[in-house]
N, C-alpha and C positions, 0 to 999 in steps of 0.2 A: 454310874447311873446316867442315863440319858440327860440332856434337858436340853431348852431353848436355846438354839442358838444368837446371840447377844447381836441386839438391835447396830450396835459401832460396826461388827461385822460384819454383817449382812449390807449396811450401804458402802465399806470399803470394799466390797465383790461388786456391787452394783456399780462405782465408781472405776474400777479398776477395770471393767473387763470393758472389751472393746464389743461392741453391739454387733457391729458389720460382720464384724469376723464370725459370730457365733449366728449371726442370719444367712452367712454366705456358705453356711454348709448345709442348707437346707433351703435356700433361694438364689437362684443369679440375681444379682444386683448390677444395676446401672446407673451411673452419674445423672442427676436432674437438678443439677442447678446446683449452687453454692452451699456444701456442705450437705446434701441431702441426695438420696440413693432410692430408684423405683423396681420394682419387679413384679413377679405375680403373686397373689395372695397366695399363702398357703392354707389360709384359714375358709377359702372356697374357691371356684373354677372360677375362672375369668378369660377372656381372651386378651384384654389390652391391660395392661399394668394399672394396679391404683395401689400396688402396699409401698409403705413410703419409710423409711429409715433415715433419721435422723443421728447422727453418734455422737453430735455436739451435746445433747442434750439426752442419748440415749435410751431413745426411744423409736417404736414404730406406729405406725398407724395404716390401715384399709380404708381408703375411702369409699371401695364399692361396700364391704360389708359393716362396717364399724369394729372392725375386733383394732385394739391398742393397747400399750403395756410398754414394760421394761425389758432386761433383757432376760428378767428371772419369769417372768412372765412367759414369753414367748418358749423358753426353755420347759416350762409345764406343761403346756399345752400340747406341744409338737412331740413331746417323749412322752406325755402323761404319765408323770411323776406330781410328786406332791412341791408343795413350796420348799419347805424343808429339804426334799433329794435334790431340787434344782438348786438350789443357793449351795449346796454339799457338791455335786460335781463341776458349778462355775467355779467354786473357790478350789477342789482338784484342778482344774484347767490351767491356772494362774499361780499355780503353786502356793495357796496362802493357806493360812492352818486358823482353822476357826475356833473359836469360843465358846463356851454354854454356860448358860444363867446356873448359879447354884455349885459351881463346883463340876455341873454335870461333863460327860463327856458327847461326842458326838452318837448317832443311834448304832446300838449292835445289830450282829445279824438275825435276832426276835423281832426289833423295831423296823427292820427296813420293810418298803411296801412288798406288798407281791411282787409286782415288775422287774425292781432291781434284784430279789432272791433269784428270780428266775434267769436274768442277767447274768449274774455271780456263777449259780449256776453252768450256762452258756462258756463263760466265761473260763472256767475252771477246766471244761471238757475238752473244749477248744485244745488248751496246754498241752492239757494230757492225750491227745491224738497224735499233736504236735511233736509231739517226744516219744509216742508209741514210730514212728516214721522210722527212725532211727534205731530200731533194735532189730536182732534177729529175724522174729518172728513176721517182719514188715518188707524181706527179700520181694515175696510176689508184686507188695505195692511199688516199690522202686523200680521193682522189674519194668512195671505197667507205666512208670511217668518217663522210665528210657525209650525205652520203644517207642514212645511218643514225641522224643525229645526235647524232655524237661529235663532240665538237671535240678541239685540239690537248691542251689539259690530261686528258682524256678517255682521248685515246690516252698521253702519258707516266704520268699517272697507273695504268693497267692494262702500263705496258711495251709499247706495241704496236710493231710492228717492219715493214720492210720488206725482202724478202731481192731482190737486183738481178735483173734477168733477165741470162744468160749460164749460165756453169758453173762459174768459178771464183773469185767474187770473194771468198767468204768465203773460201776454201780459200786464197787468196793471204795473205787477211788474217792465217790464223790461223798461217799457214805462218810469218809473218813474227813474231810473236809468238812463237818456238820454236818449236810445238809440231810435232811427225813424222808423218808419212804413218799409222804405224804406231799412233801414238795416237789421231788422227782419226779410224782404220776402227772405233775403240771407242767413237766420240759418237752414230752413228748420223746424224749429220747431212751426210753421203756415201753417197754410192752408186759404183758400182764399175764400167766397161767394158773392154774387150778383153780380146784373147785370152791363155789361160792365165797366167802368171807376166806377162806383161805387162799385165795389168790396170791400168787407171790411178784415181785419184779424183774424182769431181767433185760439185757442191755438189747436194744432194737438194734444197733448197725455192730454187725459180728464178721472180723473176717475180711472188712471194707476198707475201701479207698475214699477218705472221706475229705468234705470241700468244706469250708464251715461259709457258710450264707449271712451277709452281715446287712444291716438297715442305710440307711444312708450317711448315721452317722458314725459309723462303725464298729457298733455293739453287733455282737453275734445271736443271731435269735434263730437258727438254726442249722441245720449241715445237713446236705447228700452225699449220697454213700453207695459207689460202684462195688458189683461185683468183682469178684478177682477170680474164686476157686469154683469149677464144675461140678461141687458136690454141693454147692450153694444152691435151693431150693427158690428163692426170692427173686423178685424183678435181677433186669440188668441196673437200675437207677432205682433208688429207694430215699427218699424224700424225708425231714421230718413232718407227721400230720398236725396239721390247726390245732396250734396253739393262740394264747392270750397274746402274744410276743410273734408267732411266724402265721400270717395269712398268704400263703403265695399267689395270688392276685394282686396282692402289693410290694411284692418282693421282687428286686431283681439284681441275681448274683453277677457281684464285680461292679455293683453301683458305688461301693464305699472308694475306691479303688477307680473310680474312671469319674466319679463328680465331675472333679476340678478340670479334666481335661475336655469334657461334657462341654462345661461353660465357656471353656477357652477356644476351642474351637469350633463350638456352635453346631455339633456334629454328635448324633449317638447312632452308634452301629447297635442292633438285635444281631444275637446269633444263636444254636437252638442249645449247646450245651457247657460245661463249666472246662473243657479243653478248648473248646470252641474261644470260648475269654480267653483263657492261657495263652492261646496259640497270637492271637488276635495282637495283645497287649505286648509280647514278646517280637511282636513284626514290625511293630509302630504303630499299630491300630490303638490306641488307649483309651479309646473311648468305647469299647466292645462292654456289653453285658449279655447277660442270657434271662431267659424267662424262666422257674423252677415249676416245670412240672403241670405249666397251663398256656394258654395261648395270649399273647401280646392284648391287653385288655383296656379297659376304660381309668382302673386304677395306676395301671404303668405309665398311661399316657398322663395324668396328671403329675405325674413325678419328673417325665422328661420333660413336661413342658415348661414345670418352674427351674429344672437346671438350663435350659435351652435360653430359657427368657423368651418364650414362643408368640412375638409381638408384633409377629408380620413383618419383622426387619433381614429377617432371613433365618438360617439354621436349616438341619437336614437331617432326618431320620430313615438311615441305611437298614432294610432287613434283609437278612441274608437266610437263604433257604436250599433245600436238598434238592436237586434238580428233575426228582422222582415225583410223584404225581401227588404222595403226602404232602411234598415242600410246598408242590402250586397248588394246594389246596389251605395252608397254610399262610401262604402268601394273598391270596384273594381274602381269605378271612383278614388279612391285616388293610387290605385297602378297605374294607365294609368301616374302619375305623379310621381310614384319611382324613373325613369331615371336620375328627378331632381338633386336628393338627392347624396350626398356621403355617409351621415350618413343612418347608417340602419333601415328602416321602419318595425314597426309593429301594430300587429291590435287586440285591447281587446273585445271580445264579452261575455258580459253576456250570461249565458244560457237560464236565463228566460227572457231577453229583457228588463231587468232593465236597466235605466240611474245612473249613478253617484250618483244622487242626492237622489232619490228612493231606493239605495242599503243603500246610507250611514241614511236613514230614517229608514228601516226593519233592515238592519243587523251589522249599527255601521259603523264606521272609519275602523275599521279592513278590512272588506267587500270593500269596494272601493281599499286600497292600495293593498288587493290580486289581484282586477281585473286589477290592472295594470303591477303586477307581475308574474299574470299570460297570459302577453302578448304572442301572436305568430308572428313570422314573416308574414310579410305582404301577399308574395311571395306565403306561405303555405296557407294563411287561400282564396286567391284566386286558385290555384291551386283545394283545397278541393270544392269551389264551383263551380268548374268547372267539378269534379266528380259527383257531386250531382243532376245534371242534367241526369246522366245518369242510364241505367240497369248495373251494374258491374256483375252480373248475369249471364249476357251473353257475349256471342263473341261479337255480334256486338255494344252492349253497349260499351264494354273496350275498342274497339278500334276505336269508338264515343269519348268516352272519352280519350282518347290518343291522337286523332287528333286534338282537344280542348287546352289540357291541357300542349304538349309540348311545343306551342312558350311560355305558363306561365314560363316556366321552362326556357327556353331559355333565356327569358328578367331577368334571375338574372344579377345584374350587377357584383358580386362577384365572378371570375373563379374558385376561393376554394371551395366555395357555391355549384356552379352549379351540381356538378358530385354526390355531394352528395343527392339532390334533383331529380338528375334522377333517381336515386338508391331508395329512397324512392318510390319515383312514380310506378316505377317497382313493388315494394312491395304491392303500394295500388292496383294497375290493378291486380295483380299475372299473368304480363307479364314478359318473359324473356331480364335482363338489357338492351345486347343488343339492341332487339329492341327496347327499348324506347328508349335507346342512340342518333339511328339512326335515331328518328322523332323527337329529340330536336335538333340535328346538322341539319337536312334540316332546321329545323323551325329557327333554327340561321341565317342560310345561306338565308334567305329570308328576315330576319332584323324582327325589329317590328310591323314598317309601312305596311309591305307587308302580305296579309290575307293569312292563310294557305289555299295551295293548296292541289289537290289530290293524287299529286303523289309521295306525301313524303314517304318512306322507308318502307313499313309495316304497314300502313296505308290505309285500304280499302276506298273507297268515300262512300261516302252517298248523291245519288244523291234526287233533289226535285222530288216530284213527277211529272209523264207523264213527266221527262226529262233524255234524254239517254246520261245515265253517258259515260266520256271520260278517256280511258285508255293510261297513257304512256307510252311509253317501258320500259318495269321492266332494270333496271342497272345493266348489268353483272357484276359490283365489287360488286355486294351486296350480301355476301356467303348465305345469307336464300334465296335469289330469285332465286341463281342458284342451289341452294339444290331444290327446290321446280319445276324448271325445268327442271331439270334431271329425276324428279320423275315423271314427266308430259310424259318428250320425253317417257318414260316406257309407262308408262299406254296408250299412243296412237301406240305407235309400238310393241309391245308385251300386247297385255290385257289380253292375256289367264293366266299371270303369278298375275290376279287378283283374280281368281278361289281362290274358297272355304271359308277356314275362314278370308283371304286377304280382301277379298273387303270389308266386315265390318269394318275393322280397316281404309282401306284408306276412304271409304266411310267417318268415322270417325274425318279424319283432317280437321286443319282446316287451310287457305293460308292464309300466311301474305299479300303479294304482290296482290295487288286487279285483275289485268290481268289473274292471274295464278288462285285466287281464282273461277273467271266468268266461268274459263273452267272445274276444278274441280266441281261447280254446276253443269253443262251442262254431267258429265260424269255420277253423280249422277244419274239424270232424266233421263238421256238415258237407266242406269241400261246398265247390259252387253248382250242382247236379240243378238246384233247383234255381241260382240268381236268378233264369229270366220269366220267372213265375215269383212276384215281391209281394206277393201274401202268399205262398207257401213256402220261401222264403225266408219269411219271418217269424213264421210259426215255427219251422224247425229250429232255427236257432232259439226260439224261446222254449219249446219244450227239451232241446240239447242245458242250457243254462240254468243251474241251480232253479229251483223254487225261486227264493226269495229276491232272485234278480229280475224273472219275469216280466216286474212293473218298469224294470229300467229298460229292458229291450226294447218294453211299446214305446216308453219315452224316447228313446234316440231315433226309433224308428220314424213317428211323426213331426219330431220337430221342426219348425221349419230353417232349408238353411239359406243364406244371407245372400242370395241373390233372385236374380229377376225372371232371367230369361236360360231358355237352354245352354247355349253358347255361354254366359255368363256362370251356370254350372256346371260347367266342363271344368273349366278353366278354375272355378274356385275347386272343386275335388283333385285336382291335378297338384294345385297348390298346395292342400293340403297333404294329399300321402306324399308329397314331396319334400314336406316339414317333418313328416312322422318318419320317411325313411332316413332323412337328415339327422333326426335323433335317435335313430338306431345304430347310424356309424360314428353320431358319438360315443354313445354307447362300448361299442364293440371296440370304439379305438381307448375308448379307456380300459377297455379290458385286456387290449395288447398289451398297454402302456404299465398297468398292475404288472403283468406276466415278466414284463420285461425288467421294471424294478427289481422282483424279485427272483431273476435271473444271475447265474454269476457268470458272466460274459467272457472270463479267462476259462471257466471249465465248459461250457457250451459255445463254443464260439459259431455253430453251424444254425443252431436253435436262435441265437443273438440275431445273425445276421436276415433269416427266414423273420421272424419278429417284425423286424428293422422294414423289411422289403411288405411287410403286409399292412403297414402303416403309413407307410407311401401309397400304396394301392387306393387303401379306405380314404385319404384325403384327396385323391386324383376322385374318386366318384363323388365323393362330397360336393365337391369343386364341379362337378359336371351336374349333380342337381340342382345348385343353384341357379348355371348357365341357363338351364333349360325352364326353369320355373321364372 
C-alpha cells in the first residue's frame, strides 16, 4: 500500500542532491561571486540575468520575478509533477531508495499522476521501436538510415526506432504492460475507428521510421515517423498530435542531446529535419536541433535563450535553410523573430539547396561543418533578398530596392552593426551613403511595426497601379532636397539658362526627393518649345505635373532667388545646375562603383576594365565642374 514518504527521507534527497546540477539541465548557469550562480529565469522572459543559485545552501531565487525554492521545488514546477514524483525521481537520480510512513510502499502505477503514466508510457514505446529496428521486418528502415549513412551506433545513439507495419503491435505491447485503452487515447500514439461508442484503437505510426522526440530533460513525449513503403497513404513526415506532454511549439528534436554542447559553446544551429540533426551531430556540429513540424517560434527562442545564457555577452544562433524559395521564405520568417534574441543570428544557405544530411552524404563531414562556418549574419542574407527582388539596373529599381531594404537595416539590433550595414548597402545599390543613411533613420524613426512609408528621405514611391501617388512636402533640413530645389526654382525662372548642351545633362538627372522628381519628368515632356514664353511656361509644366503638385510648381516658380542684379543671377544659376550636375556624377559614379563591386573581375575582365575607364571619365568632369564654377 502506498504511503507518505518519511519526512528523514525527503531532507536526505534535499541534502544530497546537488542543486546546480539539477538547474544546469534546464538553465546555463554562470559564476557571480563566491559560491553563487546567475542565469535566466526559467520561471519568465528576461533579457539580463536575475535567477540566482545558491548550492551552499541549496536554493534559488528570481529577483526579477520572486519565484524561490529548493531543489524539489524547482523540480515541480519545471516538470509539473507533484511533490511526491519530484522527491521520487530526485531520490532515482542519486540512487537512494526511499521510505513510507506505515509500512507503506512507494505509489503504484494507479497512483502515479497523469504525466508520469503518460511518460511510462512514452517511455515503454520508445523500447519497443527501439528493438522493433532490429528485426526482419525493419530491412526497409535500415535500408533508409544506409543510404543515408547512418550506421547501427548512429541509429542507437540518436534512439532511432522502427514502428511494425499492421495496426496493433504496439498497442498489444503496451496493452500488456498495463497500461488502458483509456490512457493510450492520452499518448496520442493512436488513432481511433468505428462507429460511435464502438470505436476501437489502433497504432498511428505503421510501417515507419520512427525518431522519438524528447523534452529537455530527456523524457520522451513524443516521436516522428517517416515514411518508407509507396503503398503508404500518409504524409512523408507524420508527427505525434498535441498532447498534455508534446506541444511542438515548444519542442525541439535533439535538444536533450545538444543541451550541454549548447551552453558550452554558446552556439545553437536550427536545421529543418531529424537527419538534418543526425547528420549535423555526427560531423561535429553538436549543437544541431530541428523544429517538429512548425516554424522556429517565440517558445523555441525562450529555451535557447536560457541554454545560451542570452546576456548580451555573446552566443550565436545558426539557421540553416533550403536554398529554394521555401527555405528564403523561412529564413525571413526567422529574422521577424531576431528582435528576440541578444545573441547574434545567422543564416547557412547551401548553394545547391542541399540539406545537412545530403551534403554530409555527397561531400563528407567536412562539407556540413563548412556550411556552418560559412554562416552569414542573418540581417545580411535578408537584406540581400530583399535586393533580389529588384532591377539594380535601374534608377527606379535601386531605389525599389532602397525603400525595401532600409527598415532591414534599421531593425539591426546592434548600433556598432548598423552604420556599417548602411554603408554596405550603399555599396550594393551604388547609392550615395548619405542617402541611404537617411531612409534607414526615417525607417528607424517609424519603428518595425510601422510599414515604410513614401515619404522617406530619397526615396521615390511606387505607387499601385490606376492609383495617384501622394506627395509630402520634401523637408527643408534635408540638404539633397534643397539642392534639388534650388535647381528646380532655376529651371522654372530662368529656362533659357537650360539652352544648349545644358539641357542634356539636366534632362540627365536623376531626383531623389519624389515631389521634385514628378516635376523634373513634367519638364522633361514639356521639352523647352515654350521656356522663352515663362507663363506659358509654367502653366504647362503645371498642368504636365500631378494635380496635387500644382501648388509646389507656383511655389518654385515665384520664389524669390538670392540675388540682386542680372549678372548676379547668371552666375548664381550657373552655380547652381553646377552643384546639381556634380551630384548626378556622384550619383552615377556610385553606380559604377555598385557595378563594379559586384563584378567578378577574373570572369569579366573586359567589363572590369570598361567599368574602371568610366570612372576616371566621371571624376575628370567632376573636376572640370568645379574648375569652372
Amino acid at each position: 500500500m502506498a504511503g507518505l514518504i518519511k519526512r528523514e527521507d525527503i531532507d536526505e534527497v534535499r541534502q544530497r542532491t546537488d542543486i546546480k546540477e539539477v538547474v544546469d539541465g534546464y538553465v546555463t548557469l554562470k559564476g557571480a561571486g563566491l559560491g553563487s550562480f546567475k542565469g535566466l529565469c526559467p520561471f519568465h522572459d528576461e533579457r539580463s540575468p536575475s535567477f540566482t543559485v545558491r548550492p551552499q545552501v541549496g536554493r534559488y531565487h528570481c529577483f526579477g520575478c520572486g519565484e524561490d525554492g529548493d531543489v524539489i521545488s524547482f523540480v515541480q514546477k519545471l516538470d509539473h509533477t507533484s511533490f511526491h514524483e519530484a522527491v521520487e525521481k530526485l531520490a532515482a537520480r542519486i540512487g537512494y531508495e526511499l521510505r513510507y510512513e506505515d509500512g507503506g510502499t512507494g505509489p503504484n502505477r494507479e497512483e502515479v499522476g497523469k504525466r508520469q503514466r503518460l511518460l511510462d508510457a512514452h517511455k515503454v514505446a520508445d523500447e519497443f521501436f527501439r528493438s522493433q529496428l532490429l528485426t526482419t521486418g525493419a530491412a526497409e528502415g535500415r535500408r533508409f538510415l544506409q543510404l543515408r549513412g547512418f550506421d547501427r551506433g548512429a541509429a542507437e545513439h540518436f534512439g532511432v526506432g522502427y514502428a511494425p507495419q499492421g495496426w496493433d503491435a504496439l498497442l498489444k505491447h503496451l496493452r500488456g504492460r498495463g497500461f488502458t485503452d483509456a490512457e493510450l487515447k492520452l499518448t496520442g500514439m493512436f488513432s481511433a475507428g468505428g462507429p460511435g461508442n464502438q470505436q476501437r484503437i489502433y497504432d498511428r505510426f505503421r510501417g515507419r521510421l520512427i525518431w522519438p522526440i524528447r523534452d529537455i530533460a530527456g523524457d520522451t513525449i513524443g516521436f516522428g515517423a517517416r515514411k518508407l513503403y509507396e503503398d503508404d497513404q500518409g504524409p512523408k513526415y507524420l508527427n505525434t498530435p498535441e498532447t498534455t506532454l508534446y506541444k511542438k511549439s515548444q519542442v525541439l528534436y535533439g535538444i536533450d542531446l545538444a543541451k550541454r554542447n549548447i551552453a558550452k559553446e554558446r552556439q545553437l544551429v536550427v536545421v529543418e529535419g531529424y537527419t538534418d540533426v543526425m547528420a549535423c551531430h555526427l560531423a561535429g556540429i553538436p549543437t544541431a536541433v530541428a523544429t517538429c513540424g512548425t516554424a522556429f517560434g517565440a517558445d523555441h527562442i525562450k529555451i535557447a535563450r536560457r541554454l545560451l545564457s542570452d546576456d548580451g555577452t555573446g552566443g550565436e544562433v545558426i539557421f540553416t535553410f533550403d536554398g529554394d524559395a521555401a527555405g528564403q521564405k523561412a529564413a525571413l520568417r526567422a529574422f521577424e523573430e531576431d528582435q528576440r534574441f541578444v545573441a547574434q543570428t545567422y543564416v547557412a544557405v547551401e548553394p545547391t539547396g542541399a540539406d545537412p544530411c545530403d551534403l554530409r552524404q555527397t561531400r563528407g563531414d567536412a562539407a556540413v561543418r563548412e556550411l556552418i562556418s560559412t554562416r552569414r549574419p542573418l540581417f545580411e542574407f535578408a537584406i540581400r533578398a530583399a535586393l533580389r527582388k529588384h532591377n539594380l539596373d535601374t534608377v527606379e529599381g535601386r531605389i525599389a530596392a532602397l525603400r525595401e531594404s532600409a527598415p532591414v537595416v534599421a531593425q539591426i539590433k546592434d548600433a556598432g552593426i548598423r552604420p556599417g550595414y548602411a554603408r554596405e548597402l550603399a555599396g550594393w545599390l551604388g547609392m550615395p551613403i548619405e542617402e541611404v543613411g537617411r531612409a534607414v533613420a526615417a525607417a528607424a524613426k517609424r519603428g518595425p511595426q510601422s510599414p515604410p512609408q513614401n515619404s522617406a528621405p530619397g526615396v521615390a514611391p511606387l505607387p499601385a497601379s490606376g492609383v495617384m501617388p501622394s506627395y509630402n512636402r520634401p523637408d527643408p533640413r534635408d540638404p539633397v532636397a534643397s539642392m534639388e530645389r534650388q535647381a528646380l526654382e532655376v529651371a522654372l525662372q530662368e529656362p533659357g539658362m537650360l539652352g544648349g548642351g545644358i539641357w542634356e545633362r539636366f534632362a540627365a538627372v536623376q531626383f531623389a526627393t519624389p515631389a521634385y522628381q514628378a516635376i523634373h519628368d513634367a519638364i522633361r515632356a514639356t521639352g523647352l518649345a515654350y521656356a522663352a514664353d515663362p507663363v506659358m511656361w509654367v502653366e504647362k509644366l503645371r498642368q504636365e505635373v500631378p494635380e496635387p503638385l500644382q501648388p509646389l510648381v507656383s511655389e518654385l516658380a515665384v520664389v524669390p532667388l538670392p540675388a540682386h542684379t542680372a549678372e548676379a543671377v547668371q552666375k548664381y544659376c550657373r552655380d547652381i545646375l553646377a552643384r546639381l550636375f556634380e551630384l548626378q556624377i556622384t550619383r552615377v559614379k556610385a553606380d559604377k562603383m555598385g557595378q563594379l563591386q559586384r563584378l567578378d573581375a577574373a570572369a569579366h575582365p573586359e567589363e572590369f576594365q570598361r567599368l574602371n575607364r568610366e570612372l576616371m571619365m566621371l571624376e575628370m568632369e567632376r573636376r572640370s565642374l568645379r574648375s569652372d564654377s
